[in-house]
C-alpha positions as CSV (number, residue, x, y, z in Angstrom):
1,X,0.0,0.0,0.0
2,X,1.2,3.8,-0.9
3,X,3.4,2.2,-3.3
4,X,2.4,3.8,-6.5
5,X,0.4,0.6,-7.7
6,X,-3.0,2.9,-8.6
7,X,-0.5,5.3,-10.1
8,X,1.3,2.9,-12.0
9,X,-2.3,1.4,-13.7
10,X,-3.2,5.4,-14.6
11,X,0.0,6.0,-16.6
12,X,-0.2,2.7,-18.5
13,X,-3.5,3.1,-19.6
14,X,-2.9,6.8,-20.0
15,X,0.6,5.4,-22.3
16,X,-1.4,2.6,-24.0
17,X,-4.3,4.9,-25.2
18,X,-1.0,7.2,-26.7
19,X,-0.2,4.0,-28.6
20,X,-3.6,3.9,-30.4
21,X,-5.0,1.0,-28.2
22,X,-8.3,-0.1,-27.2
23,X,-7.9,0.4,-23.5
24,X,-10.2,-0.5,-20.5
25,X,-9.5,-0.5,-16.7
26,X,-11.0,-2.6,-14.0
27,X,-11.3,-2.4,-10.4
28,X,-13.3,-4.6,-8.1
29,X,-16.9,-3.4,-6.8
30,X,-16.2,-4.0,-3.6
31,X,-13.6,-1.2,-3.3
32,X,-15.3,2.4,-3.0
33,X,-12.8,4.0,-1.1
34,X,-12.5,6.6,-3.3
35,X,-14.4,6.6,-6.0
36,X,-17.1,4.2,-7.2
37,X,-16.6,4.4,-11.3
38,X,-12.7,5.5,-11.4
39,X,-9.6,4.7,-10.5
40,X,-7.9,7.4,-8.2
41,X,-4.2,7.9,-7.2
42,X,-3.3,9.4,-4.1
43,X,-2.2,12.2,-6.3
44,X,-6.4,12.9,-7.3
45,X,-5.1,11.6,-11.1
46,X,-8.1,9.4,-12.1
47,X,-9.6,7.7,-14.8
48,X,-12.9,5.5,-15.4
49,X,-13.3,2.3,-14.8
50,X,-15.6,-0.8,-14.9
51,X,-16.8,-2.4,-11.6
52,X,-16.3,-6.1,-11.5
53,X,-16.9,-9.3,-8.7
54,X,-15.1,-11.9,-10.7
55,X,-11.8,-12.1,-12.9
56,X,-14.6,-13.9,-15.7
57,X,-16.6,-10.7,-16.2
58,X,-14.1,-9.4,-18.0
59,X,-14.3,-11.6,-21.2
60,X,-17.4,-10.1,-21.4
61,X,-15.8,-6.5,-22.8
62,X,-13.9,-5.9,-25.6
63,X,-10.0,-4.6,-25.6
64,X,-6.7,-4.6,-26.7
65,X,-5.4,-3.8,-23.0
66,X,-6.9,-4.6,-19.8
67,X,-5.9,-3.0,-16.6
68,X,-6.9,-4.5,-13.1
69,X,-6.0,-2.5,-9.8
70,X,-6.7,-4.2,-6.7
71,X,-7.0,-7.8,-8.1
72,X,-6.6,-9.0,-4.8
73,X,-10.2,-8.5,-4.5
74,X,-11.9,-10.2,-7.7
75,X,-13.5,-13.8,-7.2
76,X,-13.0,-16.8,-9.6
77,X,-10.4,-18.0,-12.0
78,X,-7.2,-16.9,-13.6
79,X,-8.0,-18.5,-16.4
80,X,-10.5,-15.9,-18.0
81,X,-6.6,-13.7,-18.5
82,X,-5.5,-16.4,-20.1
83,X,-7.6,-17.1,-22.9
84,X,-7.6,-13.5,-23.7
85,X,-3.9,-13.5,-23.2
86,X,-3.8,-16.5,-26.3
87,X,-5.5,-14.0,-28.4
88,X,-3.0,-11.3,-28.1
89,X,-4.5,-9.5,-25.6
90,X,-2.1,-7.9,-23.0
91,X,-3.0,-6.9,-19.4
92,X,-1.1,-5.0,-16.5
93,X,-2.5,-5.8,-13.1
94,X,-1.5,-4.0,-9.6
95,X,-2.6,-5.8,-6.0
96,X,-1.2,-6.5,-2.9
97,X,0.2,-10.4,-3.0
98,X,0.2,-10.9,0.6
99,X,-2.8,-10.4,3.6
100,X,-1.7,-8.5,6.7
101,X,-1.1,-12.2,8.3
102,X,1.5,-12.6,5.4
103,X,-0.4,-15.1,3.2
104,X,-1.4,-15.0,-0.6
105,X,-3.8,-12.8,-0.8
106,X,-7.0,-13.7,-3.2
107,X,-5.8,-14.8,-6.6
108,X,-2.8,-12.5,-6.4
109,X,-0.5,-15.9,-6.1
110,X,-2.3,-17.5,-9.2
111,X,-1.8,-14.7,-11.2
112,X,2.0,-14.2,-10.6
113,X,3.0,-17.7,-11.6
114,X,2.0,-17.3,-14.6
115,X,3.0,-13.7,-15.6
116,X,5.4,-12.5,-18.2
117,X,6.9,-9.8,-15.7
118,X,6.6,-8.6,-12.4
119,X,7.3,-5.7,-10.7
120,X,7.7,-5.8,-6.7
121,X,6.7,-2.1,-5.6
122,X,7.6,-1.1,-1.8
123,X,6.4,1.4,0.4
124,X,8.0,3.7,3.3
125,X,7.8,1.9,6.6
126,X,5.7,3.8,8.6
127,X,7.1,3.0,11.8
128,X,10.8,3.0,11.1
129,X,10.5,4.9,7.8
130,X,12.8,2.5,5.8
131,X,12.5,2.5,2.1
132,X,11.3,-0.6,2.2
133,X,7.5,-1.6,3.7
134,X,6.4,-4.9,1.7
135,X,3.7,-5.5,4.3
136,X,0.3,-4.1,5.3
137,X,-0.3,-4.1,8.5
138,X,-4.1,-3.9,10.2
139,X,-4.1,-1.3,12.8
140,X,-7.4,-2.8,14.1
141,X,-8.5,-6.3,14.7
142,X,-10.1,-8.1,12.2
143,X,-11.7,-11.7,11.0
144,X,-10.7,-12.7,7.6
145,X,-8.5,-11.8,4.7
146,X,-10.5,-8.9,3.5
147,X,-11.8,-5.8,5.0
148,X,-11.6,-2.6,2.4
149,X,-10.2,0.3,4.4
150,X,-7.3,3.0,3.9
151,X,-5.0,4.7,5.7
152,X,-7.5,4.7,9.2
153,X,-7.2,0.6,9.1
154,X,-3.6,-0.2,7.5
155,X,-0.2,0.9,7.4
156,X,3.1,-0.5,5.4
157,X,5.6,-1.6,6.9
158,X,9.2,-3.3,6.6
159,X,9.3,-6.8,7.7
160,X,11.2,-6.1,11.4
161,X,8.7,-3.7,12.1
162,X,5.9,-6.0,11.0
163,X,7.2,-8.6,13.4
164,X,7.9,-6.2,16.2
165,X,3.8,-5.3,16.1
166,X,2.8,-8.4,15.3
167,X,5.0,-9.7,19.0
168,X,3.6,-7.1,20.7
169,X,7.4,-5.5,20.9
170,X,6.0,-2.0,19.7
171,X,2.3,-0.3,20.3
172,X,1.4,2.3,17.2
């Protein structure tokens, strides 16, 4: 989280629509943090985007590019990308690939086994400020993987300060 992923999905689409392509971005319906038709960055850039519950509704549209942001939170099955993939379709897709108990986090695991190129985006640890927060941590107590919140709920951190919450060692 506060990465840049959102940021990152923008300027593609943003770049691909340069390139003359048929472009359309994704985000799951169940996050309305922000905005419930666009994508927004933490920098108020934004662009519109098609509400979906499950990775399959997207065979249903009709592009050269597909952008996903927060496909952590998408039901079903990966392989809805890759029968559009075998027709030359190309997709960029942002999440988080861990839970704040540190395991796979929705499909996120699925989908980076089989992708052509990753790109491992960190944060700045909010408790020590290191450059490099890979972890979400829940400020609150919750049940399950999923609970859509922001900045009030979660904050990144680096993995000693993750454990030192997580032990009780440090109190935010």
């Amino acid at each position: 989280m506060r990465c840049g992923k959102t940021q990152k999905i923008i300027d593609e689409a943003n770049r691909q629509k340069i390139a003359g392509k048929k472009v359309l971005v994704f985000k799951p319906l169940m996050d309305n943090r922000f905005s419930d038709n666009h994508l927004i960055d933490r920098n108020g850039n934004e662009i519109s985007a098609v509400n979906i519950e499950n990775i399959d509704e997207i065979k249903k549209f009709d592009a050269d590019v597909y952008l996903i942001d927060e496909f952590q939170f998408l039901q079903g099955d990966i392989k809805a990308i890759q029968e559009l993939e075998s027709k030359g379709k190309k997709f960029f897709i942002a999440g988080l690939n861990l839970t704040t108990e540190k395991k796979p986090f929705g499909k996120m695991g699925d989908i980076l086994c089989c992708a052509d190129n990753i790109q491992m985006m960190t944060s700045i640890c909010e408790v020590c400020k290191s450059e490099n927060a890979t972890y979400s941590y829940c400020k609150i107590e919750k049940t399950g993987d999923i609970l859509v919140g922001g900045d009030d709920i979660y904050i990144p951190v680096c993995n000693q300060c993750y454990n030192k919450l997580v032990s009780g060692e440090i109190k935010l």
